[in-house]
Structures are given as structure tokens and as C-alpha cells.
TORDO-681529 format. One record per residue (C-alpha): residue in one letter; x, y, z; residue number from 1; chain. Coordinates in steps of 0.05 Angstrom, whole numbers, plus 5000, padded with zeros to 4 digits. Example, Ala and Ser with C-alpha at 12.3 -4.5 7.8 and 13.67 -1.06 7.14 Angstrom:
<pts>
+------+------+------+------+-----+-------+
: rest :    x :    y :    z :  nr : kette :
+------+------+------+------+-----+-------+
:    a : 5246 : 4910 : 5156 :   1 :     A :
:    s : 5273 : 4979 : 5143 :   2 :     A :
+------+------+------+------+-----+-------+
</pts>
This chain:
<pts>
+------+------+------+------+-----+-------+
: rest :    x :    y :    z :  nr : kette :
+------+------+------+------+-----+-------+
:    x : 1143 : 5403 : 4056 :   1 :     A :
:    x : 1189 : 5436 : 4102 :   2 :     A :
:    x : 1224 : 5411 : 4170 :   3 :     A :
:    x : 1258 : 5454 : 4221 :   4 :     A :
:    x : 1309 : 5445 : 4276 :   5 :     A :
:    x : 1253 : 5441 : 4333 :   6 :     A :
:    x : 1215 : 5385 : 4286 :   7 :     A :
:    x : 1281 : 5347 : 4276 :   8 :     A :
:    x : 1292 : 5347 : 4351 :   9 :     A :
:    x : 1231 : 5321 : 4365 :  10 :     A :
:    x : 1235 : 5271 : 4322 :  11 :     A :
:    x : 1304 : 5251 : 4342 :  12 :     A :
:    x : 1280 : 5242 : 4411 :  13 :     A :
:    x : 1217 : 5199 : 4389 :  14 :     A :
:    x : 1265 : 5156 : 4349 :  15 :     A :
:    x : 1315 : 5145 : 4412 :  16 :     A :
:    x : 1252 : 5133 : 4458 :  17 :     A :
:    x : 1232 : 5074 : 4406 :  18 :     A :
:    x : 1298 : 5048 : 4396 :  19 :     A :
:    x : 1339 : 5075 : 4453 :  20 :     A :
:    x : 1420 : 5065 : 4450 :  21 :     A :
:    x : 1443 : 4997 : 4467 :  22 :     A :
:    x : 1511 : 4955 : 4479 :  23 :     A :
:    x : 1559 : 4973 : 4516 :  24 :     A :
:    x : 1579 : 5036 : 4481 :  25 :     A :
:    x : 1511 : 5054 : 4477 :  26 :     A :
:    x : 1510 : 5054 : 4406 :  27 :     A :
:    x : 1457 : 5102 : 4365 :  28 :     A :
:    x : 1404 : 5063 : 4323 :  29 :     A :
:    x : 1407 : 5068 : 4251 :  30 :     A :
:    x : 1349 : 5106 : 4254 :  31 :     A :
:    x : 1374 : 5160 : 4304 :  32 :     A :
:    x : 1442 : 5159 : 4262 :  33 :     A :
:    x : 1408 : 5179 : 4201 :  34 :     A :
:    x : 1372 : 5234 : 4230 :  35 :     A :
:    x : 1428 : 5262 : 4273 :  36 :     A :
:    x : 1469 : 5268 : 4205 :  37 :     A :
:    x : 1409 : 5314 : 4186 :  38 :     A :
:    x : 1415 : 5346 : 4236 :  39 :     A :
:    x : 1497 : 5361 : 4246 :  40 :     A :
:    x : 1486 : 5386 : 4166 :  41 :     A :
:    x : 1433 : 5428 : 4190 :  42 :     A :
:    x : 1477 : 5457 : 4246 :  43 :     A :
:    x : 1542 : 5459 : 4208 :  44 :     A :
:    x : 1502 : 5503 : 4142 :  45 :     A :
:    x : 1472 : 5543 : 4197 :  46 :     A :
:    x : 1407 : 5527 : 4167 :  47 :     A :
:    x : 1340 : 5533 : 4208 :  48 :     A :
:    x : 1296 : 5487 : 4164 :  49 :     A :
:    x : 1300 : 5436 : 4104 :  50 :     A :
:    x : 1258 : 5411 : 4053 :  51 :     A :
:    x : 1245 : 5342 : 4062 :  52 :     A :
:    x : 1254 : 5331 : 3987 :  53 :     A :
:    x : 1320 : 5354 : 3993 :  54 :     A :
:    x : 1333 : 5292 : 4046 :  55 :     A :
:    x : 1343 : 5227 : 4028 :  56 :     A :
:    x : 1293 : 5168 : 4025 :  57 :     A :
:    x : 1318 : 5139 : 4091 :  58 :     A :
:    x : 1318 : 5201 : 4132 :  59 :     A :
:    x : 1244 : 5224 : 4097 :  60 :     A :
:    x : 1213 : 5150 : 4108 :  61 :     A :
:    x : 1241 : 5157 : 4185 :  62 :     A :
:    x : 1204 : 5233 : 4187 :  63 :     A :
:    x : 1142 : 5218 : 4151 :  64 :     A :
:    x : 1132 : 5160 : 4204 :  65 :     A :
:    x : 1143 : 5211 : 4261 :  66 :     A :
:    x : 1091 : 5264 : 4234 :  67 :     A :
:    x : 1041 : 5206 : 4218 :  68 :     A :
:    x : 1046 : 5185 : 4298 :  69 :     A :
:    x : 1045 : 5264 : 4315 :  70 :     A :
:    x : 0995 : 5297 : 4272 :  71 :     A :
:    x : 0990 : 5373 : 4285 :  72 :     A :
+------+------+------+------+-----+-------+
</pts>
């Protein structure tokens, strides 16, 4: 199964609306942090899309929960 940039955003952003930054410093979750590493590799390969199997079990758990709340 593939995942592009615009999927990756989106899930980012359903991530940080579920566990929004917090503290004083307005730390990332640990489940925004994993996925923004995703996506800064994405970024700095200059790659448009992923397969997910290619991610690891953290990121994929956090992006199969996001599809599962956002069927096409």
C-alpha cells in the first residue's frame, strides 16, 4: 500500500488535532514526531510517496488508524 505527501499531511494534521502540542514549548506528541520524521525523509529524498511497508511499525500503526477513521 502506498502513501503520499498529501496523505501524510493529512494525517499529520489529524494526529496534532487529537493530541495537539502541549507545555510550554509546545512540545510535538510522539505520535506527530513519528510521522513528521516520515515526512522530513520524504522531503529530504525528494520522494512523492512511500510504501507503508517500507515504514516502520510505529509510524504504519499511527497511519493505518488514520485511514480506518477516514475511509475513501
Amino acid at each position: 500500500m502506498e502513501l503520499n505527501l498529501q496523505e501524510l499531511e493529512a494525517a499529520i494534521n489529524f494526529w496534532r488535532a487529537r493530541r495537539p502540542a502541549h507545555g510550554n514549548e509546545y512540545a510535538l506528541s510522539a505520535e506527530v514526531k513519528v510521522l513528521a520524521r516520515v515526512y522530513a525523509l520524504m522531503i529530504y529524498h525528494q520522494v512523492s510517496s512511500i510504501e507503508m511497508d517500507q515504514l516502520d511499525a510505529s509510524a504504519r500503526q499511527l497511519l493505518l488508524a488514520w485511514r480506518a477513521a477516514h475511509p475513501p
